[in-house]
ROMARLUM-792181 format. One record per atom (N, C-alpha, C, CB): residue number from 1; atom name; x, y, z; residue in three letters. Coordinates in pm, whole numbers, plus 50000, padded with zeros to 5 digits. Glycine has a CB too. Layout:
<sites>
<site NUM,CA,<X,Y,Z>,ALA> ...
</sites>
This chain:
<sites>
<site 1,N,<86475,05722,02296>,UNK> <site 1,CA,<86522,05586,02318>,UNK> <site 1,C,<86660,05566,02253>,UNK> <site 1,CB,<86420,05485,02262>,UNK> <site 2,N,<86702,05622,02130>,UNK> <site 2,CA,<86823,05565,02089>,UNK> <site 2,C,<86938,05680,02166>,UNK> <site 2,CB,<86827,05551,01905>,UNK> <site 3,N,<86879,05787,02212>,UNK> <site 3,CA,<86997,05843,02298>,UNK> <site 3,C,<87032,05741,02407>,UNK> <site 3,CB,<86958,05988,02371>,UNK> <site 4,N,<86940,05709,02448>,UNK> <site 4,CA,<86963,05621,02550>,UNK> <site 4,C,<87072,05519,02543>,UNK> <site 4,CB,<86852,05560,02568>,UNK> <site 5,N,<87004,05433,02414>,UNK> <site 5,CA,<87111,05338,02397>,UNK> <site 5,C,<87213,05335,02354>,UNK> <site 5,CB,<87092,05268,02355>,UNK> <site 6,N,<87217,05517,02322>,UNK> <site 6,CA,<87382,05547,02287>,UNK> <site 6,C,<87475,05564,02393>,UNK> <site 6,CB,<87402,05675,02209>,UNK> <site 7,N,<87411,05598,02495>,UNK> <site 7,CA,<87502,05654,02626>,UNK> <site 7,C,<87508,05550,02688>,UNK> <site 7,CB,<87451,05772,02725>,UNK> <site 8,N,<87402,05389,02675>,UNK> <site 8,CA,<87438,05331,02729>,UNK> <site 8,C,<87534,05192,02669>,UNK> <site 8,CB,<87342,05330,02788>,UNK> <site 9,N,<87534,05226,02540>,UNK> <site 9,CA,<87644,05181,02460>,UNK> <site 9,C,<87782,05182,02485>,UNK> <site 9,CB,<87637,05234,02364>,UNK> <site 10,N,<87768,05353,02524>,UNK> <site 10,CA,<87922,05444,02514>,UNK> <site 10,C,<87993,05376,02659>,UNK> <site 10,CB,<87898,05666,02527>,UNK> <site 11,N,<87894,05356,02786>,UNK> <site 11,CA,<87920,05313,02933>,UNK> <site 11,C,<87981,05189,02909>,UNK> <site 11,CB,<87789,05300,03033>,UNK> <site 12,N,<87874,05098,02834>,UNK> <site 12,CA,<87935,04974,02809>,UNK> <site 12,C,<88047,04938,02756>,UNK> <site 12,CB,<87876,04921,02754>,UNK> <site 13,N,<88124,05002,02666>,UNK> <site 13,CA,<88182,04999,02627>,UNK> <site 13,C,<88387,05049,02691>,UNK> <site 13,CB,<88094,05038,02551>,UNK> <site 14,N,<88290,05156,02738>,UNK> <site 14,CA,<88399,05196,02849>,UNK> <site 14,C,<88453,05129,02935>,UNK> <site 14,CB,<88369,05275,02922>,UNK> <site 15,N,<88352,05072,03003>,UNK> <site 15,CA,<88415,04931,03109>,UNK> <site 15,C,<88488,04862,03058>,UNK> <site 15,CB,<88326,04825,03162>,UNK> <site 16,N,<88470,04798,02921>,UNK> <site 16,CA,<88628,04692,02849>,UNK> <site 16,C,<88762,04798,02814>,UNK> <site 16,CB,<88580,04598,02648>,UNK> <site 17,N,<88879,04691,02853>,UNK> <site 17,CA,<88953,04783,02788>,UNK> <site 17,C,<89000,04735,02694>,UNK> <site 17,CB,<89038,04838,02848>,UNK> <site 18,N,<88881,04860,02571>,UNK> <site 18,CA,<88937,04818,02429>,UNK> <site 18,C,<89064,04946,02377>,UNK> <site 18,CB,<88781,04815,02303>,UNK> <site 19,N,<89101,05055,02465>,UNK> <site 19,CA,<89181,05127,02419>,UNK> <site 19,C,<89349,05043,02441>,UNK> <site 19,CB,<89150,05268,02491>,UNK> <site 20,N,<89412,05109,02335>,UNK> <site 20,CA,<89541,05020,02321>,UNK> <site 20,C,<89664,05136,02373>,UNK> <site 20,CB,<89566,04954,02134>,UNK> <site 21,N,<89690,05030,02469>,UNK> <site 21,CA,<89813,05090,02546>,UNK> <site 21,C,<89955,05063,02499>,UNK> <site 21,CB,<89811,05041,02685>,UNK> <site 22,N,<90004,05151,02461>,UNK> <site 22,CA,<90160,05149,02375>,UNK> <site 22,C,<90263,05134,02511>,UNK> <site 22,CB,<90203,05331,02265>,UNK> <site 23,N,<90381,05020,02488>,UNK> <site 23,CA,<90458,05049,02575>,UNK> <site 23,C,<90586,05145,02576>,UNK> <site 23,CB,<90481,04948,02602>,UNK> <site 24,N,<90602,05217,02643>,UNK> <site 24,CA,<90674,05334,02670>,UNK> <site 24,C,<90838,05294,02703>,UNK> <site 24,CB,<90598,05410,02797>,UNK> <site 25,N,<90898,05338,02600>,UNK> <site 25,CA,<91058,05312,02602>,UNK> <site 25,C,<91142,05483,02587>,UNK> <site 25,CB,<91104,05190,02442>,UNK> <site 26,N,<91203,05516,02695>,UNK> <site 26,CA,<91249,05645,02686>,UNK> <site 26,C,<91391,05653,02731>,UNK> <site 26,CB,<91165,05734,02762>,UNK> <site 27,N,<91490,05753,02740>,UNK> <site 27,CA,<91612,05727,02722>,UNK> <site 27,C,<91727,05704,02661>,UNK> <site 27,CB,<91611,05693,02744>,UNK> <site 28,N,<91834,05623,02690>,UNK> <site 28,CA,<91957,05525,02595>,UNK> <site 28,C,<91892,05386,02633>,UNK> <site 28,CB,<92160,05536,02655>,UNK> <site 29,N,<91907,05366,02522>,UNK> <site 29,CA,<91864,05217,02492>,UNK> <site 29,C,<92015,05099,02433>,UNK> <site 29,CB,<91727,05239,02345>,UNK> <site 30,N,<92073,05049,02576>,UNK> <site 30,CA,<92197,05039,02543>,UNK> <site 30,C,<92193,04852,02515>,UNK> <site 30,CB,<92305,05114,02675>,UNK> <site 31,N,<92263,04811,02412>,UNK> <site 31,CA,<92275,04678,02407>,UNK> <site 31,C,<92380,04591,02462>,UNK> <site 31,CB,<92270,04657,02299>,UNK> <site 32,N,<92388,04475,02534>,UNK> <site 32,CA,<92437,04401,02596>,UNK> <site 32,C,<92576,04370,02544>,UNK> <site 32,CB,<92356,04312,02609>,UNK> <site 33,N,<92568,04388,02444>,UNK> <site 33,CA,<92720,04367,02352>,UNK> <site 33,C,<92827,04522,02398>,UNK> <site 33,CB,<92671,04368,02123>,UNK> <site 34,N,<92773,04591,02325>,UNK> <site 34,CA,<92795,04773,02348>,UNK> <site 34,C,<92865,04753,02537>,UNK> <site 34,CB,<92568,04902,02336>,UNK> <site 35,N,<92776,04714,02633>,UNK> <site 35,CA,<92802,04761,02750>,UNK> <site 35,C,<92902,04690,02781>,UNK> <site 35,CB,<92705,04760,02839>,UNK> <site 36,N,<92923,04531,02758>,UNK> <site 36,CA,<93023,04438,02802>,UNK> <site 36,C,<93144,04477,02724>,UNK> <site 36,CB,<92982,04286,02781>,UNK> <site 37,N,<93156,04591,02647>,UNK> <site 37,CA,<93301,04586,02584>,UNK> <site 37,C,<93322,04741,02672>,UNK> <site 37,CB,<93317,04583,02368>,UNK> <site 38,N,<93266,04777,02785>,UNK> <site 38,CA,<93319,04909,02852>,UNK> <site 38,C,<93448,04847,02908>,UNK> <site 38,CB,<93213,04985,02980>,UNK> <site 39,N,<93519,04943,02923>,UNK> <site 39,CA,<93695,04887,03015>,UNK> <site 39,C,<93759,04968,03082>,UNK> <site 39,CB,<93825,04846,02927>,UNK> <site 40,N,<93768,04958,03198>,UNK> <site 40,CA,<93833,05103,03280>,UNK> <site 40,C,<93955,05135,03172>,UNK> <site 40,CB,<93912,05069,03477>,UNK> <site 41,N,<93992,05289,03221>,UNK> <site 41,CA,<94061,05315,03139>,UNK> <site 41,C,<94014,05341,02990>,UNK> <site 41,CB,<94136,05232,03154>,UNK> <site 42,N,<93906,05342,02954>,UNK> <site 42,CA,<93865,05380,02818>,UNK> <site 42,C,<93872,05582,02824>,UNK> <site 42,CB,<93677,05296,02787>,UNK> <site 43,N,<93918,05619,02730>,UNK> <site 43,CA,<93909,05784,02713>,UNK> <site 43,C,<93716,05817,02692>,UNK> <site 43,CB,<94026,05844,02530>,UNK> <site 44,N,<93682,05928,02733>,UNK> <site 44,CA,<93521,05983,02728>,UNK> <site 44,C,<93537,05963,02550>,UNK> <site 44,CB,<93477,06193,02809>,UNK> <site 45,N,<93588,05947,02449>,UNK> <site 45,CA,<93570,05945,02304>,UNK> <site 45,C,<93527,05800,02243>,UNK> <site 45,CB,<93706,05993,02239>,UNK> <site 46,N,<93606,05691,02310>,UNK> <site 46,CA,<93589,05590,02334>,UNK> <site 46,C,<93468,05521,02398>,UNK> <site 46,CB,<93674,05581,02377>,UNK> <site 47,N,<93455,05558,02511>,UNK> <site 47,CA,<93302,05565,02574>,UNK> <site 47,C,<93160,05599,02439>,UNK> <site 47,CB,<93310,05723,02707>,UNK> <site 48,N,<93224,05739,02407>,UNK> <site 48,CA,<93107,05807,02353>,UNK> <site 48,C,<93086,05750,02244>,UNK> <site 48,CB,<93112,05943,02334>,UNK> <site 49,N,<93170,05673,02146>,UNK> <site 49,CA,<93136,05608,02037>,UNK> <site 49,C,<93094,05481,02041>,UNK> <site 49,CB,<93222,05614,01963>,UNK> <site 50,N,<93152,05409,02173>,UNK> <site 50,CA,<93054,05241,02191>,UNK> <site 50,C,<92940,05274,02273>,UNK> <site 50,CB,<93143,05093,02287>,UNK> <site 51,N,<92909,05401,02308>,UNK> <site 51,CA,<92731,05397,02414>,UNK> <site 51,C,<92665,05495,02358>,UNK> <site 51,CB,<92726,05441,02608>,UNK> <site 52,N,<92700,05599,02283>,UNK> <site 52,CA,<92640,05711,02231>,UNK> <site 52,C,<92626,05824,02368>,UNK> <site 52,CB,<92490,05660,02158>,UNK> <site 53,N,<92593,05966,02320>,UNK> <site 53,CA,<92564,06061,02380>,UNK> <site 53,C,<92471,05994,02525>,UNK> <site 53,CB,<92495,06159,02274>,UNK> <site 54,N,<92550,06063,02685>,UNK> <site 54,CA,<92451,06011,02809>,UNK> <site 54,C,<92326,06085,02813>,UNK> <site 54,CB,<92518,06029,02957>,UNK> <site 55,N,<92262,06018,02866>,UNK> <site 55,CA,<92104,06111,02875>,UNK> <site 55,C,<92134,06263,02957>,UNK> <site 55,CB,<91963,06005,02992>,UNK> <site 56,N,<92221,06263,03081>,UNK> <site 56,CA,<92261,06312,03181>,UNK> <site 56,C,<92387,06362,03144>,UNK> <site 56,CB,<92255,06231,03282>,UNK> <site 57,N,<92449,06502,03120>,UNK> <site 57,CA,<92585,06561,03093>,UNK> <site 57,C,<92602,06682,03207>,UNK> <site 57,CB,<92596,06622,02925>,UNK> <site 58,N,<92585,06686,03330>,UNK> <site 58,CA,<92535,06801,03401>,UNK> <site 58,C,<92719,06897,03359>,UNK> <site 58,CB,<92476,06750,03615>,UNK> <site 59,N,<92682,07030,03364>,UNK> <site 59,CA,<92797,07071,03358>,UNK> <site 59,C,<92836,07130,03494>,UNK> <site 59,CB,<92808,07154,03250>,UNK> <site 60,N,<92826,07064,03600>,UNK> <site 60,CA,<92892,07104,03744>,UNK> <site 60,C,<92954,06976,03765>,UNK> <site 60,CB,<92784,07152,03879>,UNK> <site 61,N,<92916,06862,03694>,UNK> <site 61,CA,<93054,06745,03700>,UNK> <site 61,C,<93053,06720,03554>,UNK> <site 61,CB,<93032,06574,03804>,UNK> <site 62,N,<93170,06726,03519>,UNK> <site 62,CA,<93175,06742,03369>,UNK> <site 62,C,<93263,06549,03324>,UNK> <site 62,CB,<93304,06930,03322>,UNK> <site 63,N,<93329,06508,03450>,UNK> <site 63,CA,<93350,06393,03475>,UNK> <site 63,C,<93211,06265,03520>,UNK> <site 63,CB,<93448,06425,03575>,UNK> <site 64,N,<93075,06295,03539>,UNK> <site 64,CA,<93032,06220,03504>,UNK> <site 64,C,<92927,06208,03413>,UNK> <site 64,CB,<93027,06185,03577>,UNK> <site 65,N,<92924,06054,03382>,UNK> <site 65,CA,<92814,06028,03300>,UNK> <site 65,C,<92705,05982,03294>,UNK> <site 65,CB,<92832,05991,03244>,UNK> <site 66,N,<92581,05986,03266>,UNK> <site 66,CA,<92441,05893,03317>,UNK> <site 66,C,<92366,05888,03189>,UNK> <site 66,CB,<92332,05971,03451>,UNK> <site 67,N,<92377,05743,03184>,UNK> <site 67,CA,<92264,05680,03041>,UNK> <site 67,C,<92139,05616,03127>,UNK> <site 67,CB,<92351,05517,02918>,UNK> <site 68,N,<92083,05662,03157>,UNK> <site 68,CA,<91941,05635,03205>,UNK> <site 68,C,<91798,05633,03095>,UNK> <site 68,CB,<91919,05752,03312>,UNK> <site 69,N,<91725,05478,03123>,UNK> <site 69,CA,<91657,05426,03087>,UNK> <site 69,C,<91512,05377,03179>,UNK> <site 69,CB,<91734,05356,03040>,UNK> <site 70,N,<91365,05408,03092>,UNK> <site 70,CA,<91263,05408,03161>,UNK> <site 70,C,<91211,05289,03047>,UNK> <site 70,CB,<91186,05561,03192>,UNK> <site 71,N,<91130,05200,03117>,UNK> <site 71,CA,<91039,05141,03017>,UNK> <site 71,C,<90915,05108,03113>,UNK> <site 71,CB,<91107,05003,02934>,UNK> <site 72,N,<90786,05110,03063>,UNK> <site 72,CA,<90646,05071,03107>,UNK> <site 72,C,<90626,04984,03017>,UNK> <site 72,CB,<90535,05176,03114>,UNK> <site 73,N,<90527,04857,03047>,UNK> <site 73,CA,<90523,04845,02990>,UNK> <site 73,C,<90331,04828,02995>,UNK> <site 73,CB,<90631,04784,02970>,UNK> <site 74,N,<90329,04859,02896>,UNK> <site 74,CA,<90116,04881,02833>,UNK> <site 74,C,<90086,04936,02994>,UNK> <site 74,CB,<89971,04653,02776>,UNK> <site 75,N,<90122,05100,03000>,UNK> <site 75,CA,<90023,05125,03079>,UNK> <site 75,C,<90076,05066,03265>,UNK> <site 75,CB,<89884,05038,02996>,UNK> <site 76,N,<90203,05007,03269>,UNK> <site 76,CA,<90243,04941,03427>,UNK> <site 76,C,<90360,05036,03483>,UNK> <site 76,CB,<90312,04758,03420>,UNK> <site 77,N,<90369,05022,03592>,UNK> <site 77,CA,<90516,05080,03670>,UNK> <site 77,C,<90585,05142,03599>,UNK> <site 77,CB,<90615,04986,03724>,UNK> <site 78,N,<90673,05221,03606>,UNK> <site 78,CA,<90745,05171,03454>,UNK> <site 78,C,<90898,05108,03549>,UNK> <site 78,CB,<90786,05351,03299>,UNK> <site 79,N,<90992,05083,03493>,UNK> <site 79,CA,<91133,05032,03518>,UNK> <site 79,C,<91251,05107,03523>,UNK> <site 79,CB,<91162,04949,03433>,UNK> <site 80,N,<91337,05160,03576>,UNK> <site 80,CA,<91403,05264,03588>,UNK> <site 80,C,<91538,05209,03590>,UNK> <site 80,CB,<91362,05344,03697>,UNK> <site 81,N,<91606,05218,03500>,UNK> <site 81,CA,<91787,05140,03466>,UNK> <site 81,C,<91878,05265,03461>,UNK> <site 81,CB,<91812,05042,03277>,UNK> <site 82,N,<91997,05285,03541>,UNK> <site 82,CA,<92065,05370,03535>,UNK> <site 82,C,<92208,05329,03548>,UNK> <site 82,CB,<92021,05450,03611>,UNK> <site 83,N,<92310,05405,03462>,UNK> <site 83,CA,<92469,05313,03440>,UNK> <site 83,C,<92509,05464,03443>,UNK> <site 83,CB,<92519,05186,03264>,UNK> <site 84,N,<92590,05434,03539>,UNK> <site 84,CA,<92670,05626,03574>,UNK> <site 84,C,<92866,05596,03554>,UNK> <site 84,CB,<92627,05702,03837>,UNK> <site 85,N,<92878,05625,03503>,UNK> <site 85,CA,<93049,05630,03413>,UNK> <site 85,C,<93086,05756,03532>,UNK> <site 85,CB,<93057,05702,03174>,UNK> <site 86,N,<93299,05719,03543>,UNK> <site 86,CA,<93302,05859,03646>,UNK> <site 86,C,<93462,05827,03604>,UNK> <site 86,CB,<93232,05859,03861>,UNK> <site 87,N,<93488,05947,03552>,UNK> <site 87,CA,<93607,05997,03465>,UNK> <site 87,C,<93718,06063,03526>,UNK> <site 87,CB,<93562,06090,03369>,UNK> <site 88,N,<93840,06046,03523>,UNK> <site 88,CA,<93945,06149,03594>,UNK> <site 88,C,<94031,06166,03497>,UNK> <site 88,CB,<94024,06105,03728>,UNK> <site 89,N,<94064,06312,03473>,UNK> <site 89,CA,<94146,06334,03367>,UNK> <site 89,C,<94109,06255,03224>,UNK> <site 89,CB,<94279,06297,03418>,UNK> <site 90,N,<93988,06236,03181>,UNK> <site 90,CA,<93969,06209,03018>,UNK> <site 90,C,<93913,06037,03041>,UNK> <site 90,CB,<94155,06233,02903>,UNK> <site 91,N,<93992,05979,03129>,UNK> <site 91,CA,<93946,05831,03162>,UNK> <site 91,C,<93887,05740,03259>,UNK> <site 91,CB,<94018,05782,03155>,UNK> <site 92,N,<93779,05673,03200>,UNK> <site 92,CA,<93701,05637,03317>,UNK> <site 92,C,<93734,05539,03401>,UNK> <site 92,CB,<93590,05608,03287>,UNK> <site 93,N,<93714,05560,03483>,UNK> <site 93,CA,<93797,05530,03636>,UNK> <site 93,C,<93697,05440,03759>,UNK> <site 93,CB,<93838,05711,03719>,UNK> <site 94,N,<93553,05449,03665>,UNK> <site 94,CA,<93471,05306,03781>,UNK> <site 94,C,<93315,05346,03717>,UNK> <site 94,CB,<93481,05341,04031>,UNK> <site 95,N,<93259,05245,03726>,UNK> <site 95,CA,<93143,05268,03687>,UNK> <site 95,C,<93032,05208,03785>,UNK> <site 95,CB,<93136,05222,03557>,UNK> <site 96,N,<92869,05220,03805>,UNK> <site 96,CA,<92784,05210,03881>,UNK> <site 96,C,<92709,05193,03831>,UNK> <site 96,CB,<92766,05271,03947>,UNK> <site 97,N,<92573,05135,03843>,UNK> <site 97,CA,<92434,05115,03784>,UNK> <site 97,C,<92388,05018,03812>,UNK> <site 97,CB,<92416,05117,03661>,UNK> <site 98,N,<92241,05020,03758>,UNK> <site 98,CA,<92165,04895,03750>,UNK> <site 98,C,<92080,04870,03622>,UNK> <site 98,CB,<92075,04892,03867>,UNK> <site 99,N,<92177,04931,03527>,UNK> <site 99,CA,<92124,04924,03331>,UNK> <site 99,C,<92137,04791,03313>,UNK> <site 99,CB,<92239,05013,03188>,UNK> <site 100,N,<92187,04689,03384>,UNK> <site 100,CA,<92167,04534,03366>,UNK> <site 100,C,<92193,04414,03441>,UNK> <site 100,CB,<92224,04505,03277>,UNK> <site 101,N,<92050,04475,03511>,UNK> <site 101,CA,<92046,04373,03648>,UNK> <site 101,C,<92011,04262,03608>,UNK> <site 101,CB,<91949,04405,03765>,UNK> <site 102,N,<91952,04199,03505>,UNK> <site 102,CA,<91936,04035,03449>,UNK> <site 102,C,<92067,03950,03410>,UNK> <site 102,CB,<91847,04035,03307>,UNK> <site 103,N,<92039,03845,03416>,UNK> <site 103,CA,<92173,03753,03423>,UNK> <site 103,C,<92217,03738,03260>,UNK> <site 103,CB,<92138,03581,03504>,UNK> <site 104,N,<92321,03827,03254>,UNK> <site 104,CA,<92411,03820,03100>,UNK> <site 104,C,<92521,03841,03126>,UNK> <site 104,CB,<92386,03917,02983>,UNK> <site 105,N,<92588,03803,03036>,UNK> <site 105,CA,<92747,03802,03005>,UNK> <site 105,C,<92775,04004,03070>,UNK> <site 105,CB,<92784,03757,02766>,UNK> <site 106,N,<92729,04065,02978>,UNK> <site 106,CA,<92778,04195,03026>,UNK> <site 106,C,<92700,04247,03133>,UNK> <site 106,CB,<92782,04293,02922>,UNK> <site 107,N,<92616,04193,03216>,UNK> <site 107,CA,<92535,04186,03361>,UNK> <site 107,C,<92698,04146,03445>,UNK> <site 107,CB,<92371,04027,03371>,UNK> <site 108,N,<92707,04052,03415>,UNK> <site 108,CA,<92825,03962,03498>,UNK> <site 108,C,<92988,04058,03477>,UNK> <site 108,CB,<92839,03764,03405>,UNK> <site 109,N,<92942,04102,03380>,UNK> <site 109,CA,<93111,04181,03337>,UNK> <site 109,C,<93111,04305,03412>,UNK> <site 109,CB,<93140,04234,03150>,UNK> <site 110,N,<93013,04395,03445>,UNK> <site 110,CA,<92991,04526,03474>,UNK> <site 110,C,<92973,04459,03647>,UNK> <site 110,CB,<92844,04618,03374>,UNK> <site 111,N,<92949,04376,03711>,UNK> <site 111,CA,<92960,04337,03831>,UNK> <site 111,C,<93082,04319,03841>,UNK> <site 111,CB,<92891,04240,03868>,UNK> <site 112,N,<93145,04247,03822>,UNK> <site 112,CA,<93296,04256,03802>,UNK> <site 112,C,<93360,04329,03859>,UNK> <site 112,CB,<93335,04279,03700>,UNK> <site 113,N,<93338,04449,03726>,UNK> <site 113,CA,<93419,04580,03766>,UNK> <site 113,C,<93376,04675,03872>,UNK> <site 113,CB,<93428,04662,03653>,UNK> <site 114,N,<93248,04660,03888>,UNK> <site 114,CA,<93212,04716,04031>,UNK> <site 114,C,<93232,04729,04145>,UNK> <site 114,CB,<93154,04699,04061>,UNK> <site 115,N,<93257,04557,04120>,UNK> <site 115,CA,<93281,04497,04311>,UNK> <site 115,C,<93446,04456,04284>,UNK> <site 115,CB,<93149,04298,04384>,UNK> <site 116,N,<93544,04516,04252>,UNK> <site 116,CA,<93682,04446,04210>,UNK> <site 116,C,<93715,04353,04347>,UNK> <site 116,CB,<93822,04575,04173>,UNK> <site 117,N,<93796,04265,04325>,UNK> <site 117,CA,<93833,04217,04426>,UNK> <site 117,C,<94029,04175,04443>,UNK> <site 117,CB,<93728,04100,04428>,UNK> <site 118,N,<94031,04057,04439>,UNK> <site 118,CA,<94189,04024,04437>,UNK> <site 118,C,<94215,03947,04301>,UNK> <site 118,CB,<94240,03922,04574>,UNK> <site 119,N,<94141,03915,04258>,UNK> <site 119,CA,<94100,03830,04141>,UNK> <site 119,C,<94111,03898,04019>,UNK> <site 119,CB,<93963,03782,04150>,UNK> <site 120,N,<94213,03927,03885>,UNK> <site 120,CA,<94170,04006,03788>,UNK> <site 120,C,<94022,03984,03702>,UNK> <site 120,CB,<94278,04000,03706>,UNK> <site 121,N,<93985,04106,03638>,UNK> <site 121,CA,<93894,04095,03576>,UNK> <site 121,C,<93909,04036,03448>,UNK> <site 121,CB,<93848,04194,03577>,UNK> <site 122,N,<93799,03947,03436>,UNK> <site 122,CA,<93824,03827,03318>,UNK> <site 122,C,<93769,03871,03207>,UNK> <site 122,CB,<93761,03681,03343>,UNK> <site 123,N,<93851,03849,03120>,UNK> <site 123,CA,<93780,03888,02944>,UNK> <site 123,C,<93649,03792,02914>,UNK> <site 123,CB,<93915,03839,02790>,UNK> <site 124,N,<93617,03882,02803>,UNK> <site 124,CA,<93464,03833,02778>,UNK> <site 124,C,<93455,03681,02740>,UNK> <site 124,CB,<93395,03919,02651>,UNK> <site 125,N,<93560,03663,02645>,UNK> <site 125,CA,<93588,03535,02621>,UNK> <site 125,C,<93553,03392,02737>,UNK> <site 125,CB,<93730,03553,02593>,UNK> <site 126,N,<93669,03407,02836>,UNK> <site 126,CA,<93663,03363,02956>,UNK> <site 126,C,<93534,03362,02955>,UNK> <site 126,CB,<93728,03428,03058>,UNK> <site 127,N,<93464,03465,03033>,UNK> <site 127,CA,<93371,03439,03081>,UNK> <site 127,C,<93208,03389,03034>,UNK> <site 127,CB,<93385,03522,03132>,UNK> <site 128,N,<93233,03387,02876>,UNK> <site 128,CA,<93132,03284,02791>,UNK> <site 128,C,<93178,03211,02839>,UNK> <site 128,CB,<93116,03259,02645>,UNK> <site 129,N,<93300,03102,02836>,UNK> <site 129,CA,<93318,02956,02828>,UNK> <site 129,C,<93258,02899,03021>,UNK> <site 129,CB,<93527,02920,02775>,UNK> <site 130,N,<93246,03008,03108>,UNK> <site 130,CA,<93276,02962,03212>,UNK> <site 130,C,<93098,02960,03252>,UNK> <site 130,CB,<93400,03051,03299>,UNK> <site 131,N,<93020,03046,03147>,UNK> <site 131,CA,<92874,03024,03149>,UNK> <site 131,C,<92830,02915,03071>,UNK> <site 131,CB,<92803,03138,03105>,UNK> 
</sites>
């Protein structure tokens, strides 16, 4: 009898979920400040000291860069953020991603420079006062 009610303890128990699911952060973990001060024309030294080492250094393009970011969170989807830098001669020359698709100051700054238009690109300043 108490095997019993051990296995049927162990069943019962199984059905809740009492195990604890950690959420999963892997990658560069880049901050909103850090990204909004990128600026065409920055040298790869410059880059490398406001974003740190890219996740991605392939050496068949030695001109680009990829800081790619995963997060799950407890156990879900997970989220996949990627910001690719692309260098000519030492300086970067355009950048791509979606490391900050939510609405922020350096969300709005890195669109900017993406989509250029006829319009110069506005300093950070500016573009606090105009949010």
């Amino acid at each position: 009898m108490r095997h019993f009610l051990c296995v049927f303890a162990l069943f019962a128990m199984s059905g809740c979920n009492l195990v604890y699911k950690q959420d999963i952060q892997q990658g560069n973990v880049l901050d909103e400040d850090s990204v909004s001060q990128i600026e065409l024309d920055m040298t790869k030294r410059q880059v490398l000291v406001l974003l740190g080492t890219p996740s991605v250094q392939s050496p068949f393009h030695a001109d680009r860069w990829d800081y790619v970011n995963t997060y799950a969170r407890r156990g879900g989807d997970p989220v996949k953020r990627v910001l690719t830098l692309h260098f000519e001669q030492d300086r970067l020359v355009s950048l791509e991603g979606s490391y900050l698709e939510q609405d922020s100051i350096a969300a709005q700054a890195l669109r900017d420079m993406q989509a250029p238009d006829d319009a110069p690109i506005q300093d950070l300043e500016t573009i606090r006062r105009d949010n």
